[in-house]
N, C-alpha and C positions, 0 to 999 in steps of 0.2 A: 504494500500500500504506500503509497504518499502522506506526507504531513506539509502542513504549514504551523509554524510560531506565532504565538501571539507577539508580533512584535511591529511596529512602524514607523514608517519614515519621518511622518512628521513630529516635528520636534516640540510639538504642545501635546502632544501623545503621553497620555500615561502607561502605554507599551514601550516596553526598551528599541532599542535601536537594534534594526535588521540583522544579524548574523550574517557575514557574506557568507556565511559556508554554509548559511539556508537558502539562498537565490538557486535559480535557475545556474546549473551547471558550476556551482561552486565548490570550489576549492578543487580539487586534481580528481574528476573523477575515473582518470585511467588509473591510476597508481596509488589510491586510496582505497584499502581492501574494507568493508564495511565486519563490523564486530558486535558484539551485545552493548558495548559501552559507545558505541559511536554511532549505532541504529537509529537513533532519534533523529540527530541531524545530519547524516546522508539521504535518508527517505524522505528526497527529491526530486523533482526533476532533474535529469542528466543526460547528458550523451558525449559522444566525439564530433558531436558536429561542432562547427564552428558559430560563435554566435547566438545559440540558442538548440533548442528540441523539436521534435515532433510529438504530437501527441494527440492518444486516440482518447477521444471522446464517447460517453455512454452510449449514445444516438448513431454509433458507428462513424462518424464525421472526421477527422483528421487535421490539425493546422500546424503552422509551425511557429511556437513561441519564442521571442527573442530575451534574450538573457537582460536586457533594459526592463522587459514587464516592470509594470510599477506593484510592487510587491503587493499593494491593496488588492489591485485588479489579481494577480495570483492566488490572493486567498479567496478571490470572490470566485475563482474557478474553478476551486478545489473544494469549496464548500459545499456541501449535499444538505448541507439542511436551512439554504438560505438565508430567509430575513431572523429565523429564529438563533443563527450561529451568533457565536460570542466574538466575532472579528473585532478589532481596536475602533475600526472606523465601518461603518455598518453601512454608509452611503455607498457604500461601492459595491454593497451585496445586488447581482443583479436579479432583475425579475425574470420569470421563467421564460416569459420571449423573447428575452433579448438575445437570446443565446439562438 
């Protein structure tokens, strides 16, 4: 599975500040072997592409996310439980057709 952190960018946020090694493709994911103590945050999005991911969606759908995603928007698309998830900034939770 995937995670995302309660954590945000904005600096009025009472979420800490991002992990880069929760982003999109962070930190070394060729050479970074995942383990019980580091599970939490490697279970991320990754790849060897450059730039960003591809990624399948529920709906069958496919796109390719870039490693800039504003980590909001990543949680907002990682979320399954919507307007009721506990994201830092909830404005960015999208509605079910926007997608």
């Amino acid at each position: 599975g995937l995670v995302w952190h309660w954590e945000d960018e904005d600096d009025e946020s009472p979420a800490p500040d991002v992990n880069p090694l929760h982003r999109i493709n962070g930190g070394d994911a060729l050479t970074t072997t995942m383990t019980a103590r580091n599970a939490s945050s490697l279970a991320r999005l990754s790849s060897a592409h450059a730039e960003g991911v591809y990624a399948a969606t529920a709906d069958g759908g496919t796109r390719f996310l870039t490693e800039s995603l504003d980590y909001r928007v990543y949680q907002a698309l990682l979320t399954p439980n919507g307007a009721k998830s506990n994201v830092p900034d909830p404005g960015y939770v999208l509605e079910a057709d926007a997608l």
